[in-house]
C-alpha positions as CSV (number, residue, x, y, z in Angstrom):
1,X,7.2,-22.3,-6.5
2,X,8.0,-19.5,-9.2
3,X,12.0,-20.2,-9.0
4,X,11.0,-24.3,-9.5
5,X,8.5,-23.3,-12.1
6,X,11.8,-22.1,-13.8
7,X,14.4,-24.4,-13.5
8,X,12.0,-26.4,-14.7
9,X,11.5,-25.0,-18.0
10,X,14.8,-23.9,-18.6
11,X,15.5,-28.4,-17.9
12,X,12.8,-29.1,-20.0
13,X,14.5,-26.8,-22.7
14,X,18.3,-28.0,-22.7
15,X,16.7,-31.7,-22.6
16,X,14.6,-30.8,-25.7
17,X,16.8,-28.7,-28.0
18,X,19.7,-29.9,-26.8
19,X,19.7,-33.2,-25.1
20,X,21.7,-32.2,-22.4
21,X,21.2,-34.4,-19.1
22,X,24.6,-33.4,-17.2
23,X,24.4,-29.5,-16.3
24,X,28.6,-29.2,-16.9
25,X,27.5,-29.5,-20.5
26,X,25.3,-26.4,-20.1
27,X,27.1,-23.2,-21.8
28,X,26.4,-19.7,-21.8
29,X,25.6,-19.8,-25.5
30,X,23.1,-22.3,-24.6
31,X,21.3,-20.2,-21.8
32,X,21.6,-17.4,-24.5
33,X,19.5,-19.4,-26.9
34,X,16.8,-20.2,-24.3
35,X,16.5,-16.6,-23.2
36,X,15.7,-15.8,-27.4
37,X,13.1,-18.7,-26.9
38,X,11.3,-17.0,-24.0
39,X,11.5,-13.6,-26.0
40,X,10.1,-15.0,-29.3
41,X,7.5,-16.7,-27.4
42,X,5.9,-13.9,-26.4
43,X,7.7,-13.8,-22.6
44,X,8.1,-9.6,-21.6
45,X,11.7,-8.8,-20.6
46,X,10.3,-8.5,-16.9
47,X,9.2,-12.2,-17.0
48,X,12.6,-13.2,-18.8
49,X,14.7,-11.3,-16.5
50,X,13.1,-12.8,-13.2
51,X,13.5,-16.5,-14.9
52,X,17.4,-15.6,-15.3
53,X,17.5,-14.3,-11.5
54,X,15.9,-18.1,-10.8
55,X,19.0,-19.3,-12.9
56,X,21.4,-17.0,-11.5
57,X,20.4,-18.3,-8.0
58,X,20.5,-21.3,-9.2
59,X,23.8,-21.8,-10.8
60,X,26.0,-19.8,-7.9
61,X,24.3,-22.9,-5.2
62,X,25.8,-25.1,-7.9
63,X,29.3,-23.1,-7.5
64,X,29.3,-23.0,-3.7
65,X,28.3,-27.3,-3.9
66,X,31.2,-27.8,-6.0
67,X,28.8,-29.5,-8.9
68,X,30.2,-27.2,-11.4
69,X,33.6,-25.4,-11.8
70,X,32.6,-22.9,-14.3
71,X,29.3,-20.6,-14.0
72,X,28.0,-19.8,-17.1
73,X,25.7,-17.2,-16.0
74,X,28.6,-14.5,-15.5
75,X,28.8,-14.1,-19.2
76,X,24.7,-13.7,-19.5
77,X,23.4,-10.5,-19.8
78,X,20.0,-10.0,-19.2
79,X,17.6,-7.9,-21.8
80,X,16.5,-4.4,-21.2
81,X,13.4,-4.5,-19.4
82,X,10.8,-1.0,-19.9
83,X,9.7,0.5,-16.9
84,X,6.6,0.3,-15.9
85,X,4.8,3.8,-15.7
86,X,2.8,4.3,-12.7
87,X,-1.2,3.9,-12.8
88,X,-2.5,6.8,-11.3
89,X,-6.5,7.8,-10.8
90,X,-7.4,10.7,-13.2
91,X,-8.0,14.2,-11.8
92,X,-11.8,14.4,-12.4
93,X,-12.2,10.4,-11.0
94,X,-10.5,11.9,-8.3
95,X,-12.2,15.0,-7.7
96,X,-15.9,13.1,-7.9
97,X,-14.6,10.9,-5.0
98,X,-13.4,13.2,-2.7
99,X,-16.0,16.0,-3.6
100,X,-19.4,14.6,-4.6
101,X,-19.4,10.6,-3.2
102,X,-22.1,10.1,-0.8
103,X,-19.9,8.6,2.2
104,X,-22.2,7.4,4.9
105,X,-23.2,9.5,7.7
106,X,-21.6,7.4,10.3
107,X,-18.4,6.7,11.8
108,X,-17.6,4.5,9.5
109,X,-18.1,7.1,6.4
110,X,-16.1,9.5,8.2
111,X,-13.6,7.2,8.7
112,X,-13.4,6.0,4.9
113,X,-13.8,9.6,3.7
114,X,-10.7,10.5,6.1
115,X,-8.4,7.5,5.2
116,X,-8.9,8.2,1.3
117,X,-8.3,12.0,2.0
118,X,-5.3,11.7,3.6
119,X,-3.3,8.7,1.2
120,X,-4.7,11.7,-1.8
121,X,-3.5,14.6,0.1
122,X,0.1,13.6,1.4
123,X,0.9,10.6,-1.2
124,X,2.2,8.3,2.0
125,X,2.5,4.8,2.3
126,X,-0.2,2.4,3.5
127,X,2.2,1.0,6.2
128,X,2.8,4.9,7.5
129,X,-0.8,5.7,7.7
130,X,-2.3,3.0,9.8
131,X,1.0,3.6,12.5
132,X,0.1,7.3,12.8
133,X,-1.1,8.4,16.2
134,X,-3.4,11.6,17.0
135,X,-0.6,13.2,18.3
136,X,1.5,12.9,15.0
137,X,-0.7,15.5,13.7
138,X,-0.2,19.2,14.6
139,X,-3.4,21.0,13.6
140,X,-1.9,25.0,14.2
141,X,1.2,24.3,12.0
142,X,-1.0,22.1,9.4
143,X,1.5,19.2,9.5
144,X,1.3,15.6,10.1
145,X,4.7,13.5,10.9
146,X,5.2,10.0,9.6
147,X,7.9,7.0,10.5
148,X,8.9,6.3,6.6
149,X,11.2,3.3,5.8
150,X,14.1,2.7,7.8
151,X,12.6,4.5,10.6
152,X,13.1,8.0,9.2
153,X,10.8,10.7,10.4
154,X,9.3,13.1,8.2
155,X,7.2,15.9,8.1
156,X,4.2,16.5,5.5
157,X,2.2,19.7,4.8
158,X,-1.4,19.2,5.8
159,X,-4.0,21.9,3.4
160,X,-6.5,23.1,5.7
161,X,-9.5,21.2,3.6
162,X,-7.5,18.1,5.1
163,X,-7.0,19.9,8.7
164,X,-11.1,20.6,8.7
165,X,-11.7,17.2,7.7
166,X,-9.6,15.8,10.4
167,X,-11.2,17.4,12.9
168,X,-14.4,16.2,11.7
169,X,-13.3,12.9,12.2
170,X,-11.7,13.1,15.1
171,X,-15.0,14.0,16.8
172,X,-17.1,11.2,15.6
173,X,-14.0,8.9,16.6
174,X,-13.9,10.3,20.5
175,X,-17.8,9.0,20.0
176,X,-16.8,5.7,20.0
177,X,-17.8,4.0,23.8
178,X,-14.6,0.9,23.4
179,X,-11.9,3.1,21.7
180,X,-8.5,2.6,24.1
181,X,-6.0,3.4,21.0
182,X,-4.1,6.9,20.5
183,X,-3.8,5.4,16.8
184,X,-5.6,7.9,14.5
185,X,-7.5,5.5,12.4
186,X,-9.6,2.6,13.9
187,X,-12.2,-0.2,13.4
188,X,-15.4,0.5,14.3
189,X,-15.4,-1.5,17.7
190,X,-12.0,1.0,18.5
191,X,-9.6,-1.4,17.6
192,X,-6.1,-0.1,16.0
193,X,-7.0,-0.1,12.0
194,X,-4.6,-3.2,10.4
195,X,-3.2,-3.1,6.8
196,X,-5.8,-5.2,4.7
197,X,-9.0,-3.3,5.8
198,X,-7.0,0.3,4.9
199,X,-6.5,-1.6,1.2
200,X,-10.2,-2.9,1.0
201,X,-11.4,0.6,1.8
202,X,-9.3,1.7,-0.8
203,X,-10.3,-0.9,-3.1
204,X,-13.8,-0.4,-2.6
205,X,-14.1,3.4,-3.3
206,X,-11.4,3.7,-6.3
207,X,-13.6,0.6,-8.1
208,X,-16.7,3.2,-7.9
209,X,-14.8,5.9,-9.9
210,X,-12.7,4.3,-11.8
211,X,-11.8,1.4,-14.6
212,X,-8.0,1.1,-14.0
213,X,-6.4,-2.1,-13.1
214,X,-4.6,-1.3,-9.7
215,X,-7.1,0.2,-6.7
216,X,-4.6,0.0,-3.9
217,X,-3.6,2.7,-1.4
218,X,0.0,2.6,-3.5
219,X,-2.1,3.9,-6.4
220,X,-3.5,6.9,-4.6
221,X,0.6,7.9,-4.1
222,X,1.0,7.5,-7.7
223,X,-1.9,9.9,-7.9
224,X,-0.9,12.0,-5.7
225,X,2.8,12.8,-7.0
226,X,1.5,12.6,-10.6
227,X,-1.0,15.4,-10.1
228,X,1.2,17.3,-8.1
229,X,3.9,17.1,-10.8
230,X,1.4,18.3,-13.4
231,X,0.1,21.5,-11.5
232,X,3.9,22.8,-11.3
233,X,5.1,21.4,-8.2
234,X,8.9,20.7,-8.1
235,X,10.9,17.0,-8.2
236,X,12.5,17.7,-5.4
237,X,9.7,19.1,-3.2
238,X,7.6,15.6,-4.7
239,X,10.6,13.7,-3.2
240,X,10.8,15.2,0.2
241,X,7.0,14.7,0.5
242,X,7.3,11.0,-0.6
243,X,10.2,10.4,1.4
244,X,12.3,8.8,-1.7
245,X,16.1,8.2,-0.8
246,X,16.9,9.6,-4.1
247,X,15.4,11.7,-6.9
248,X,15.7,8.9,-9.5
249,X,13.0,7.2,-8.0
250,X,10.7,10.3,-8.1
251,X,11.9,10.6,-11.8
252,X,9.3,7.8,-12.8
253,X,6.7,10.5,-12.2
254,X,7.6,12.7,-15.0
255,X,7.0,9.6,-17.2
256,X,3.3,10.4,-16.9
257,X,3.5,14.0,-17.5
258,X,5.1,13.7,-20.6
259,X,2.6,10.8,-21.6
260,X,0.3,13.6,-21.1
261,X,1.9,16.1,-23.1
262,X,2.4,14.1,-26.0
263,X,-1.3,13.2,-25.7
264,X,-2.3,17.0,-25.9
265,X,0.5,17.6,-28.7
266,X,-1.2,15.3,-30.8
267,X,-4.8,16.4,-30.0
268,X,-4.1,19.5,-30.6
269,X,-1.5,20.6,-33.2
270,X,-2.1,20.5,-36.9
271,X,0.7,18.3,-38.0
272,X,0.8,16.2,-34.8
């Protein structure tokens, strides 16, 4: 629907401007002109640069048909988009949910308590945590392992706090009289817990601390990384924790913590 939504703007345009019916009569100079439109209308780069993939698409179906001879789109190049910096929870937000929230006294708060511990204290992904089984955690060597992306195992340090919390839960779980599963987190009838309940858990808890846009499970990694980066842990410790294929995509971290030092510069010297 978006890529139609597209083409169908970028038609509405040449017919328009240029009253151009037959798209051999479309020229890069042309798609040039429309991309300035979107931009002086107020379209971001990221909006313009996903309507010029629709085109892109577009155009190389047109090659491949034999409707055109010539793609235009090879001598496009698409604007510089910014990069988006991370939303992350702040550290006191944080620390009032984890520390002082009154979490039910049931299975159910145990359960909530542990799932928002655990995303906090190891930065992993939603679809990791709801695959990990009890026996993916190792209590005397405080480490939990994970299946990442492309099925690559890693290990991640567990803090005691997060070992005594685990086995907190662990015995209200074995409480449970229909619980079959060797998954570590599960419904409440002892089902296997599924992706959209972990992210309206998530949802639910973040929206009682804090104002920011995003309350997802992907935020509480963002959170995680970004506060670890500002108490002086290393990229490259960050990375192996995350399980990034490559440091440049931990990189977008440091974004934040120099957000934050510019924020204190100006706060706090006299000709800031």
């Amino acid at each position: 629907m978006a890529y139609k939504k597209d083409l169908s703007q970028f038609n509405d345009f040449i017919l328009n401007e240029f009253d151009i019916k037959d798209i051999n009569d479309v020229t890069h100079q042309i798609i040039r002109s429309w991309i300035v439109h979107l931009l002086e209308n107020d379209i971001t780069p990221r909006s313009v640069n996903r309507k010029i993939s629709s085109l892109k698409s577009f155009y190389k179906f047109l090659k491949r048909e034999g409707v055109i001879s010539v793609n235009p789109m090879s001598m496009v190049i698409a604007p510089k988009a910014s990069k988006k910096l991370p939303e992350f929870v702040e550290s006191d937000k944080m620390n009032l949910l984890v520390n002082d929230f009154p979490f039910e006294n049931s299975f159910k708060g145990y359960r909530d308590k542990m799932l928002i511990e655990l995303f906090y204290g190891t930065g992993m992904r939603l679809s990791e945590l709801i695959h990990i089984k009890k026996d993916d955690i190792n209590t005397s060597k405080s480490q939990i392992k994970v299946l990442g992306k492309r099925n690559k195992e890693r290990i991640i340090p567990l803090s005691p706090y997060i070992i005594k919390q685990l086995k907190e839960y662990l015995e209200e779980r074995s409480k449970l009289p229909d619980c079959q599963t060797d998954m570590l987190f599960v419904t409440e009838k002892g089902k296997k817990i599924y992706e959209k309940l972990a992210y309206r858990i998530v949802n639910y808890y973040l929206s009682m601390v804090t104002t920011i846009t995003k309350k997802s499970p992907h935020v509480l990694r963002h959170t995680f990384a970004t506060h670890m980066l500002n108490n002086g842990a290393e990229l490259n410790a960050i990375k192996e924790i995350l399980g990034h294929a490559n440091l440049s995509a931990t990189q977008i971290y440091t974004h934040n913590t120099v957000e934050k030092l510019k924020k204190v510069y100006k706060q706090a010297h006299p000709k800031a």
